[in-house]
C-alpha positions in Angstrom: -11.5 9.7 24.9 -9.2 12.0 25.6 -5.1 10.5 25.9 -2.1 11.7 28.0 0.9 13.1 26.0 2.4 9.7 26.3 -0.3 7.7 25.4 -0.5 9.8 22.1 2.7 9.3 20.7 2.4 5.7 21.7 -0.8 6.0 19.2 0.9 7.4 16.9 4.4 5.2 17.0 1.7 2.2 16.9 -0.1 3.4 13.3 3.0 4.5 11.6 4.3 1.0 12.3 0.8 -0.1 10.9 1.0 1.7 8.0 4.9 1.0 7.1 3.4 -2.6 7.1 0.5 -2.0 4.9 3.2 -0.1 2.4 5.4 -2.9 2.6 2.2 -5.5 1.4 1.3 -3.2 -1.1 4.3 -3.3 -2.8 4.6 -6.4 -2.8 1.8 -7.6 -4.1 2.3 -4.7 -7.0 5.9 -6.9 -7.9 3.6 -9.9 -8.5 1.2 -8.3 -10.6 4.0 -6.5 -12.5 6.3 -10.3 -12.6 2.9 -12.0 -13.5 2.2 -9.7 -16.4 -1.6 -9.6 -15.2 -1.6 -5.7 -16.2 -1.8 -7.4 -20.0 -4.6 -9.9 -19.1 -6.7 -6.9 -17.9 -6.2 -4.7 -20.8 -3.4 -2.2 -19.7 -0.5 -1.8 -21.9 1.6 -1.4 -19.0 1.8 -2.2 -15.4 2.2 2.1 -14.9 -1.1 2.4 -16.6 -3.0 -0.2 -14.6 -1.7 1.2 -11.3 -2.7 4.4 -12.6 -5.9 4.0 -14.0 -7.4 1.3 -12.0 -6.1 1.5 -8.5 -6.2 5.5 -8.7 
């Protein structure tokens, strides 16, 4: 499908807002792992090395 000028920076306004969104979750749910200590519980020595090794 092919989209008008407008239509495409519509698209595009539509999946930064998305995104910001799915940032915003992220890093949220990386405070409670960090608050919750679970980095320990699976190993890591650090909540840096878990986000590192295991989430890539």
């Amino acid at each position: 499908m092919k989209l008008s000028n407008s239509e495409l920076v519509l698209e595009a306004e539509k999946e930064i807002k998305r995104e910001r969104e799915s940032t915003l979750k992220i890093i949220r749910l990386f405070q409670e792992i960090s608050a919750r200590k679970i980095y320990l519980e699976r190993g890591y020595p650090s909540f840096y090395e878990m986000v590192t090794k295991h989430f890539g």
